[in-house]
MIDRENPA-474812 format. One record per atom (N, C-alpha, C): atom name; x, y, z; residue number from 1; chain. Coordinates in steps of 0.001 Angstrom, whole numbers, plus 524288, in hexadecimal, padded with zeros to 5 digits. Atoms other than C-alpha are relative to their C-alpha. Layout:
REM MIDRENPA-474812
+-------+-------+-------+-------+-----+--------+
| atomo |    px |    py |    pz | num | cadena |
+-------+-------+-------+-------+-----+--------+
|    CA |     X |     Y |     Z | NUM |      A |
...
+-------+-------+-------+-------+-----+--------+
***
This chain:
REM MIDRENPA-474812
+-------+-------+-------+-------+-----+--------+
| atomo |    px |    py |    pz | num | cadena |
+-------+-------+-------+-------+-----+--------+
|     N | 7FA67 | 80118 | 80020 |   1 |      A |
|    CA | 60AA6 | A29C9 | 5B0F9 |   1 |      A |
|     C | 800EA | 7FADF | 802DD |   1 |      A |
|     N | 7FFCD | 8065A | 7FE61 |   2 |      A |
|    CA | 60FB3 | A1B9A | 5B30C |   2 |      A |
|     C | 803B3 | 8028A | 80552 |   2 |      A |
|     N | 7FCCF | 80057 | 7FBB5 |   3 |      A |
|    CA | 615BE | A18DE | 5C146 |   3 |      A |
|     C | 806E2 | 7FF86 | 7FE44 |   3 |      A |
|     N | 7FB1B | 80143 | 7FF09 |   4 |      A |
|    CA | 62225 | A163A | 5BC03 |   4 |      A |
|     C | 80333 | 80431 | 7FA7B |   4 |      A |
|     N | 7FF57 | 7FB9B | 8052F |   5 |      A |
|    CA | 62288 | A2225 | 5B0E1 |   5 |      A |
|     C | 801F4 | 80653 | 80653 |   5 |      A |
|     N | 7FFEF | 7FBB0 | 7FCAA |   6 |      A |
|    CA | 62032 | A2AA9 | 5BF36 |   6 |      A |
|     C | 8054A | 7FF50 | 80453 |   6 |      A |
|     N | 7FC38 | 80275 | 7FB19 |   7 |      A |
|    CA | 62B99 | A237B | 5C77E |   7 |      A |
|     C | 804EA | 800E6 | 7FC3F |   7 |      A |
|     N | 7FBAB | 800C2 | 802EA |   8 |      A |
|    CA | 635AD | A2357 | 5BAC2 |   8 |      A |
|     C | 801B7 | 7FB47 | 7FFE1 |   8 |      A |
|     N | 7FE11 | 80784 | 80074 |   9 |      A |
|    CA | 6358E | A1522 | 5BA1A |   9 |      A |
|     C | 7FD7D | 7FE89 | 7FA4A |   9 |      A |
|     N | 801AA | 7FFA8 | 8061A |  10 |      A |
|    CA | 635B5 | A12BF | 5ABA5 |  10 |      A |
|     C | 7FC68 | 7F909 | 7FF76 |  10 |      A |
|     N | 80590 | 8033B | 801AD |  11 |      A |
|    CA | 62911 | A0A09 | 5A64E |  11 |      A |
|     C | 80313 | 7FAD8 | 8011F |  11 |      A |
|     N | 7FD72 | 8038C | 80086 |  12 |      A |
|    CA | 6329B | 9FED0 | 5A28D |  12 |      A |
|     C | 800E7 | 7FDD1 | 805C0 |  12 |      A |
|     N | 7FF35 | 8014F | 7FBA6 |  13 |      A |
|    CA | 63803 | 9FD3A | 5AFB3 |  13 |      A |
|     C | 7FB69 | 7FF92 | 8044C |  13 |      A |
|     N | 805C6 | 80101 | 7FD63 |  14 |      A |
|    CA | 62A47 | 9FF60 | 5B649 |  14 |      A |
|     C | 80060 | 7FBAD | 80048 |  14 |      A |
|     N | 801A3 | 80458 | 80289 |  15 |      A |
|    CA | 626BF | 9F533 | 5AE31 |  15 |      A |
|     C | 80252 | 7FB47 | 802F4 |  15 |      A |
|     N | 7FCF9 | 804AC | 7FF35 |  16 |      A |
|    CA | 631C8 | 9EBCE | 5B0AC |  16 |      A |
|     C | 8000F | 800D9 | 807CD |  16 |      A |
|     N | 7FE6D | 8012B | 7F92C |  17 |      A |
|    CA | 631D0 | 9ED38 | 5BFE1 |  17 |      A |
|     C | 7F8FC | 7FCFF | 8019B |  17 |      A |
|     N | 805EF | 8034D | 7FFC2 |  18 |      A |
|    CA | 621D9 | 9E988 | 5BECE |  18 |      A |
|     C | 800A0 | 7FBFD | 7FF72 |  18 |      A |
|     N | 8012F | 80551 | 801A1 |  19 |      A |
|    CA | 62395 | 9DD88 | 5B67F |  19 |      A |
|     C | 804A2 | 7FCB1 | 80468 |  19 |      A |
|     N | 7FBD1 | 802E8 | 7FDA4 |  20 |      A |
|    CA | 62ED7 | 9D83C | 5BE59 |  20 |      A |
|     C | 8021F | 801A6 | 80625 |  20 |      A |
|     N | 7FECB | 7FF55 | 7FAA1 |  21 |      A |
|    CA | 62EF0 | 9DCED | 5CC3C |  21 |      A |
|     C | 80516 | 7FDA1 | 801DE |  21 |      A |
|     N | 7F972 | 80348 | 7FEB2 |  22 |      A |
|    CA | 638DA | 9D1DB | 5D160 |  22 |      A |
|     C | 804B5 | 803E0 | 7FED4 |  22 |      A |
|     N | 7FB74 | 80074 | 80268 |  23 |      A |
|    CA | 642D0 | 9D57A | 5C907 |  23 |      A |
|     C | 8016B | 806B1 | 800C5 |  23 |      A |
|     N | 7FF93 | 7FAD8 | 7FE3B |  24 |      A |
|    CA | 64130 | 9E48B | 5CB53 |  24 |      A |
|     C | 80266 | 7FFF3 | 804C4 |  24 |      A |
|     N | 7FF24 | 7FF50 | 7FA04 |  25 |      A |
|    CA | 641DC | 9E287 | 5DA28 |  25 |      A |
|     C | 80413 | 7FF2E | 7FFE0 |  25 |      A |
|     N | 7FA43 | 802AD | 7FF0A |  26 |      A |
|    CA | 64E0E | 9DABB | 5D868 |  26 |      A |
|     C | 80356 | 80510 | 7FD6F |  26 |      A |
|     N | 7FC8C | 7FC5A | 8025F |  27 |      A |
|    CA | 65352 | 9E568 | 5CFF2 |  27 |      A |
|     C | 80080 | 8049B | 80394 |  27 |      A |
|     N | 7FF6B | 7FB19 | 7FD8B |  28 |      A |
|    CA | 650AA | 9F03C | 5D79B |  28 |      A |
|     C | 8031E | 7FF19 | 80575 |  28 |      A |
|     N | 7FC6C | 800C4 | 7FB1C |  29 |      A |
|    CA | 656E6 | 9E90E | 5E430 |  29 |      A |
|     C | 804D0 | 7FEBC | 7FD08 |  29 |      A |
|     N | 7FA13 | 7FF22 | 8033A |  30 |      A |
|    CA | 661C4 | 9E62E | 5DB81 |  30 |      A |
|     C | 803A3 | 80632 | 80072 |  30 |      A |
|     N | 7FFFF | 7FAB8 | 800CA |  31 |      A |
|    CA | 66306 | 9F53B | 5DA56 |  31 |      A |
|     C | 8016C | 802DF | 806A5 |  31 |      A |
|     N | 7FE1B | 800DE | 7F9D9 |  32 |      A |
|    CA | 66257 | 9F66C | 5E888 |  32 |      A |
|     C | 803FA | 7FE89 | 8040D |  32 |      A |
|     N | 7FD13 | 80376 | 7FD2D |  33 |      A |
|    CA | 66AD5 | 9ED90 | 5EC81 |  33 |      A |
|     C | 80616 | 803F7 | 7FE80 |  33 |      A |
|     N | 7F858 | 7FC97 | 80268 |  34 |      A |
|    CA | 675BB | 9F558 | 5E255 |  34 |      A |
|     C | 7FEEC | 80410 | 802A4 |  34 |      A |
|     N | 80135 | 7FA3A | 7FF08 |  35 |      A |
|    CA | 67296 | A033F | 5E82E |  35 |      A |
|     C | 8031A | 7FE74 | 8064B |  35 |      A |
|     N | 7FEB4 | 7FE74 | 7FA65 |  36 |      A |
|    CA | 674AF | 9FDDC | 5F6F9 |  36 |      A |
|     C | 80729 | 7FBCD | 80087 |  36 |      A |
|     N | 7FB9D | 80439 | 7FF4D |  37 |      A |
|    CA | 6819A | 9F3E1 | 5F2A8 |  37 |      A |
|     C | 8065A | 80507 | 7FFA8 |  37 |      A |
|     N | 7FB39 | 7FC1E | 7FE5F |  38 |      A |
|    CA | 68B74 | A014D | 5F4B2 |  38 |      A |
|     C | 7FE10 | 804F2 | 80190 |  38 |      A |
|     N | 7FF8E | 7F97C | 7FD59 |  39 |      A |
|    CA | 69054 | A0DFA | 5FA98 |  39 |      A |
|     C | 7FB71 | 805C2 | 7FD71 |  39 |      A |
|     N | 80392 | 7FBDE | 802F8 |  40 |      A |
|    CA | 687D8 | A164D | 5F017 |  40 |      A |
|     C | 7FC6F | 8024A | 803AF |  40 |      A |
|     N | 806C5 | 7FD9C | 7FE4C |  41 |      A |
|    CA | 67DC7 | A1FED | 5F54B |  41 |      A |
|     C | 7FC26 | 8009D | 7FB04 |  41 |      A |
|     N | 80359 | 7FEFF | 80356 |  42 |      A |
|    CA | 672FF | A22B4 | 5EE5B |  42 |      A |
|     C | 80098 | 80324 | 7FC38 |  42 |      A |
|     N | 7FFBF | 7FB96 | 803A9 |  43 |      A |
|    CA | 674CA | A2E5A | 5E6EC |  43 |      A |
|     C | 8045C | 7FD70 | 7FC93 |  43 |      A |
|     N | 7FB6C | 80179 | 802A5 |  44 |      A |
|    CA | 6828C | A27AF | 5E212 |  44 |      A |
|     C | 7FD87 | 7FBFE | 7FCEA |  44 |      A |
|     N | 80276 | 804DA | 802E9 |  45 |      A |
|    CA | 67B9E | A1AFB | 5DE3B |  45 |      A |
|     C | 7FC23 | 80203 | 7FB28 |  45 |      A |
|     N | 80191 | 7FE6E | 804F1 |  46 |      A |
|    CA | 672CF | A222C | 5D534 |  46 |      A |
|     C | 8013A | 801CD | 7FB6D |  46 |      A |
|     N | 7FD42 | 7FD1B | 80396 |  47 |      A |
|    CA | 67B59 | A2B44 | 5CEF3 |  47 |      A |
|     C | 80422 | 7FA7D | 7FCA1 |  47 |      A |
|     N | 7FF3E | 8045E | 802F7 |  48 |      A |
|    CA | 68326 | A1E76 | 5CC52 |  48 |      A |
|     C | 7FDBA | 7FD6F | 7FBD6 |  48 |      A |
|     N | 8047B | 8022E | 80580 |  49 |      A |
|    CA | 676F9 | A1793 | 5C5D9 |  49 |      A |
|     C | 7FFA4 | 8036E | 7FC0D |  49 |      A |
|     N | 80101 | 7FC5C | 804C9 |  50 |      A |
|    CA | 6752D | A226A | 5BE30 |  50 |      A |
|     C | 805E7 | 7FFE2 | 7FDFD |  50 |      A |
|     N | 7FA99 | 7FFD3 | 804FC |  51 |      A |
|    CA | 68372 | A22FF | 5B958 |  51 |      A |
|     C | 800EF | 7FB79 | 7FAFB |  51 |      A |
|     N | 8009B | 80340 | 80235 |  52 |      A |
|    CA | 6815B | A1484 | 5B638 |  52 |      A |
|     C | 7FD36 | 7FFAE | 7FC86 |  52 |      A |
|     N | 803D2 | 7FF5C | 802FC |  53 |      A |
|    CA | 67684 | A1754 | 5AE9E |  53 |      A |
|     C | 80110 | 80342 | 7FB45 |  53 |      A |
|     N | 7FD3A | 7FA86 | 80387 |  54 |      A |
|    CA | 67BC7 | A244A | 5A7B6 |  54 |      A |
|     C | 803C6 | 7FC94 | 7FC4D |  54 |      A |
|     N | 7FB70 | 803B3 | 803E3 |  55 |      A |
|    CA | 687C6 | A197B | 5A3EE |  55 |      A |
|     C | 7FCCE | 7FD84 | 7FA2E |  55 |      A |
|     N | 8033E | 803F7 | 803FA |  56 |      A |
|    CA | 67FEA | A0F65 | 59E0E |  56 |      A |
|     C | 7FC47 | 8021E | 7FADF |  56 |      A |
|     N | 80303 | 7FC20 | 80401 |  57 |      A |
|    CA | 6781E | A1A38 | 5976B |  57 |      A |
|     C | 7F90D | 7FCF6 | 7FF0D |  57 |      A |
|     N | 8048C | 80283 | 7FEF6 |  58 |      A |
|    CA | 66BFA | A12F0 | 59C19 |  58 |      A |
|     C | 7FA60 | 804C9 | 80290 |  58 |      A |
|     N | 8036C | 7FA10 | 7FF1B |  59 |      A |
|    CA | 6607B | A1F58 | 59B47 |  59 |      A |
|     C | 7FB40 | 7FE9B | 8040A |  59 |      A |
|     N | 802B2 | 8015E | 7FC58 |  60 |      A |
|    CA | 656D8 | A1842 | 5A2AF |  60 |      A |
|     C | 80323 | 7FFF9 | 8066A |  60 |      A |
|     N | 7FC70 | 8011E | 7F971 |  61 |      A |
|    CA | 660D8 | A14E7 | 5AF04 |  61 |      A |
|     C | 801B6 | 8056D | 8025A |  61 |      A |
|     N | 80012 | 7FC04 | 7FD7A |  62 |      A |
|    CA | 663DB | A2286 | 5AE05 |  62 |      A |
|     C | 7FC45 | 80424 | 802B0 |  62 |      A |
|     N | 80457 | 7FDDA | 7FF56 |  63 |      A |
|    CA | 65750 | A28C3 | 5AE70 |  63 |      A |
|     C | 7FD71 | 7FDDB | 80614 |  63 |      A |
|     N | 7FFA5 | 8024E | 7FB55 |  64 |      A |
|    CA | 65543 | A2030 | 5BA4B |  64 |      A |
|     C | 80266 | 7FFAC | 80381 |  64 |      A |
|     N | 7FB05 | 80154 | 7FB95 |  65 |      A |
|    CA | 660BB | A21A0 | 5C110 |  65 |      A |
|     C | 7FD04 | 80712 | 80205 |  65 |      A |
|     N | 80221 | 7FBD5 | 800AD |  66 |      A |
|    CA | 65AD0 | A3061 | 5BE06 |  66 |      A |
|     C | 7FAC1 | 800A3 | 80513 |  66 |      A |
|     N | 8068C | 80081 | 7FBB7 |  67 |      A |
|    CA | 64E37 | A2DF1 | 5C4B8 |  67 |      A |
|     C | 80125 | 7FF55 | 806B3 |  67 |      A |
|     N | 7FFD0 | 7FF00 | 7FA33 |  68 |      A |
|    CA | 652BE | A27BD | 5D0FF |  68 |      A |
|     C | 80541 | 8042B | 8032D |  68 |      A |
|     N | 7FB9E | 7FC4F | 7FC95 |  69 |      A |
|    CA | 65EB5 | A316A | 5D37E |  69 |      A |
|     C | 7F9F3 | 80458 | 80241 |  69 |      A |
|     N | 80234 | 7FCB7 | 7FDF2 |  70 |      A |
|    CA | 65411 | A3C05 | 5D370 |  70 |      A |
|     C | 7FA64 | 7FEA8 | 804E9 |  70 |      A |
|     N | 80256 | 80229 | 7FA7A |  71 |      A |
|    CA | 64AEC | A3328 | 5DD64 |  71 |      A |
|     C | 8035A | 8003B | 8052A |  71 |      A |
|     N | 7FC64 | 80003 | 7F99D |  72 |      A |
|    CA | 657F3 | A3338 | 5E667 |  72 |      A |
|     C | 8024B | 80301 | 80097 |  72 |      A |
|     N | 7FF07 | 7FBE3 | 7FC2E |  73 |      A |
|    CA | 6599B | A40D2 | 5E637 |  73 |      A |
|     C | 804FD | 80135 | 7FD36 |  73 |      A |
|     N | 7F9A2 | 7FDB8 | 800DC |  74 |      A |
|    CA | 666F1 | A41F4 | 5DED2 |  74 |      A |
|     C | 7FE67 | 80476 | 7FB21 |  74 |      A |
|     N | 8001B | 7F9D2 | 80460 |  75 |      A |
|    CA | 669CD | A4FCC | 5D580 |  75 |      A |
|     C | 800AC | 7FED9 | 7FB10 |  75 |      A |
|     N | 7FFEC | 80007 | 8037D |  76 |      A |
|    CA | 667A1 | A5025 | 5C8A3 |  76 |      A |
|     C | 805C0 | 7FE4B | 7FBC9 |  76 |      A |
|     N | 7FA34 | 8009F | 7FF1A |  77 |      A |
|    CA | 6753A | A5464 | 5C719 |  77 |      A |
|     C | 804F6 | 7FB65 | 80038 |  77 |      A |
|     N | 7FD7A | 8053C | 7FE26 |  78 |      A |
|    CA | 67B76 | A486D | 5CD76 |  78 |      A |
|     C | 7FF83 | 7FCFB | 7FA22 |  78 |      A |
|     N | 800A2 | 80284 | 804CB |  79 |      A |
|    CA | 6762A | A4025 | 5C13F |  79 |      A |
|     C | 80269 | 80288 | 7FC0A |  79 |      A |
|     N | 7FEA0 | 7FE8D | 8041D |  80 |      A |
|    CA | 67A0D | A4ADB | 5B7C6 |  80 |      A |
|     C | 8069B | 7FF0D | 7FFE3 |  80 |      A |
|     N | 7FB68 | 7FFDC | 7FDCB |  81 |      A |
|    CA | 68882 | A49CA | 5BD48 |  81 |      A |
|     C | 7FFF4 | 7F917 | 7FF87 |  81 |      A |
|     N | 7FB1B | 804D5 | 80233 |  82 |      A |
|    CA | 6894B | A3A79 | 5B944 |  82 |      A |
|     C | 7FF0F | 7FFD4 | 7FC6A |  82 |      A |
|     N | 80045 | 7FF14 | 805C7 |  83 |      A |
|    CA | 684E8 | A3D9F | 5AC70 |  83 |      A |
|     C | 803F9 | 80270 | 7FE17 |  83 |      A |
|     N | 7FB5A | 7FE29 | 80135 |  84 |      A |
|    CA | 6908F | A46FA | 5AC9E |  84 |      A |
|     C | 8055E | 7FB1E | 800A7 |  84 |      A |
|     N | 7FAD1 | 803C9 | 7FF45 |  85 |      A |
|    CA | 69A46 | A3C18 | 5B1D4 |  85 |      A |
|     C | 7FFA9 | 7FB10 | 7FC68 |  85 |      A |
|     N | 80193 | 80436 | 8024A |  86 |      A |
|    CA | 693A1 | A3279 | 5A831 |  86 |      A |
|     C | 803BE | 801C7 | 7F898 |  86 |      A |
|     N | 7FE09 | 7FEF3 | 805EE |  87 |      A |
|    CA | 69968 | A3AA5 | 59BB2 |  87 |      A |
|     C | 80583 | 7FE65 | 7FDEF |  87 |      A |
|     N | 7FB2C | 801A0 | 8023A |  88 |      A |
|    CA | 6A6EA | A3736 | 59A90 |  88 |      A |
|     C | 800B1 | 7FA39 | 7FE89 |  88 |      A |
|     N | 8015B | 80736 | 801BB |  89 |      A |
|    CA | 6A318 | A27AA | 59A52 |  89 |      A |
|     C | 7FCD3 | 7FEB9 | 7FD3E |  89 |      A |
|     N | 80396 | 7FF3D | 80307 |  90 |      A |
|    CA | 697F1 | A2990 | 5943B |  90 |      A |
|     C | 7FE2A | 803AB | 7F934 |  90 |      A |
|     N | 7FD93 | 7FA76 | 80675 |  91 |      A |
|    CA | 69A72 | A3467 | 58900 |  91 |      A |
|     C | 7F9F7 | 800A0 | 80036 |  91 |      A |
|     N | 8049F | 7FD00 | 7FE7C |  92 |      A |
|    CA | 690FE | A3DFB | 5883C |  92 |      A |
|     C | 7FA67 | 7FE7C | 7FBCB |  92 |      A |
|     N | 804E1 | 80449 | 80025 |  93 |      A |
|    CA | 68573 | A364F | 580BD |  93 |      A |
|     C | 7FDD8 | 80077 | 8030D |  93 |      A |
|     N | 8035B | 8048B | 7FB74 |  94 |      A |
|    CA | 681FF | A2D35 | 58B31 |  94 |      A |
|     C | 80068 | 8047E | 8040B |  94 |      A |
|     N | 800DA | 7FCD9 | 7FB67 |  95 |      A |
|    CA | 6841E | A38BD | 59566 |  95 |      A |
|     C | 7FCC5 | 80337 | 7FF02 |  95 |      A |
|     N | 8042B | 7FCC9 | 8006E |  96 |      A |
|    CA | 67AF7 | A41F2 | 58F0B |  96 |      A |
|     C | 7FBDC | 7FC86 | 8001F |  96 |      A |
|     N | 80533 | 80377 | 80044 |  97 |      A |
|    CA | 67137 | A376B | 58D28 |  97 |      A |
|     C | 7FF89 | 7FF20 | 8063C |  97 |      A |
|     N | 7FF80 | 8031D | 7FB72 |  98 |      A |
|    CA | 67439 | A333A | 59BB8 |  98 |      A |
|     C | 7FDCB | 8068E | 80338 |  98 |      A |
|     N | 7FFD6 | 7F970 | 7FE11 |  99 |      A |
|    CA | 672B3 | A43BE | 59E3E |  99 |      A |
|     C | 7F944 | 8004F | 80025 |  99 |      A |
|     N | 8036C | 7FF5C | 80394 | 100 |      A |
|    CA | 6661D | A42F8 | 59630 | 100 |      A |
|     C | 7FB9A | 7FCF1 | 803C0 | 100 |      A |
|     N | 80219 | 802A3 | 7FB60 | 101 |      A |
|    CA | 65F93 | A3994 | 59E74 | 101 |      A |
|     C | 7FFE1 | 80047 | 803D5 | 101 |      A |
|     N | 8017D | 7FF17 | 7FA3A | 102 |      A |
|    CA | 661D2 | A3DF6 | 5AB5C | 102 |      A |
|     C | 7FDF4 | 803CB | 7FF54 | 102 |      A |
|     N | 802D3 | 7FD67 | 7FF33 | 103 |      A |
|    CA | 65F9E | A4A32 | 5A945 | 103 |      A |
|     C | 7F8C2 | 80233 | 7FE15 | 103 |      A |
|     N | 8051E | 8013A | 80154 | 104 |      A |
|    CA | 65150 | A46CB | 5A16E | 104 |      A |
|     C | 7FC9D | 7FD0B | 80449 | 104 |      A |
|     N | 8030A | 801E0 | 7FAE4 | 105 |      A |
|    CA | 64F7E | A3EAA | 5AD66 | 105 |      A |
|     C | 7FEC0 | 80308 | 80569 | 105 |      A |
|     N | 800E9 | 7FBDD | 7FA25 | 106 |      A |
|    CA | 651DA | A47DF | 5B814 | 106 |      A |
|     C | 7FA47 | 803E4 | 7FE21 | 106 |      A |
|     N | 804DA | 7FC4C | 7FFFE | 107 |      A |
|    CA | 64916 | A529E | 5B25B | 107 |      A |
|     C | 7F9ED | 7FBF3 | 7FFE7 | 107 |      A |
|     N | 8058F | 80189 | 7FFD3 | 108 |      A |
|    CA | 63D03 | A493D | 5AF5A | 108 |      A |
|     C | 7FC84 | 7FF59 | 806F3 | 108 |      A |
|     N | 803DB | 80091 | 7FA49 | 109 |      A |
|    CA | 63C38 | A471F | 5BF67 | 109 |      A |
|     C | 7FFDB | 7FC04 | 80177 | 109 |      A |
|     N | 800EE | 80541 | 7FF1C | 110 |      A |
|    CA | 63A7C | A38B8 | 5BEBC | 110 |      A |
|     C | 804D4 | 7FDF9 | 80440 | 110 |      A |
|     N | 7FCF9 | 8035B | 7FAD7 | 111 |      A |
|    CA | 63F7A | A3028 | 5CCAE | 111 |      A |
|     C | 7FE26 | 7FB24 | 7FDDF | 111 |      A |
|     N | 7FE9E | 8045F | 7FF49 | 112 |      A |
|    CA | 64279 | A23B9 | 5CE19 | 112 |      A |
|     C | 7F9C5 | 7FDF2 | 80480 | 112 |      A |
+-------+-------+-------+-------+-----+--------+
***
């Protein structure tokens, strides 16, 4: 099993953080920098990303947002509950698909 098949870091992105280090580092302090620039705690800041993600209907961002909630410990639950607040903006489509994906992600196990 590849290192980054066992971590939930999809091949592609492996990939692209190998060939281009720099530009990773910068990204990921980018990322950093947004997480510590307000009041948010942690648990709030995720559930956020993940709403953002759920919006956009972006299955990778969710599946990831997926991964590291369950590295930091937050309830299953919590996620299923902005999939519920996601349906009235979203129409139920994109919220079952957005349903569909977390909860395929939670059971497989895979962290961040």
């Amino acid at each position: 099993m590849s290192s980054s098949k066992a971590s939930g870091i999809p091949p592609a992105l492996q990939e692209f953080s190998e060939k281009y280090p720099e530009i990773w580092s910068q990204y990921e302090g980018l990322g950093d920098a947004c997480h510590q620039a307000g009041p948010l705690d942690d648990k709030t800041r995720r559930l956020v990303k993940l709403a953002i993600a759920v919006g956009a209907q972006l299955e990778g961002g969710v599946r990831g947002q997926v991964r590291k909630a369950r590295f930091d410990g937050l309830d299953p639950a919590g996620l299923e509950h902005v999939v519920a607040l996601a349906l009235p903006t979203l129409g139920l489509p994109g919220t079952i698909a957005a349903y569909t994906w977390i909860t395929k992600e939670w059971a497989s196990g895979a962290t961040a």
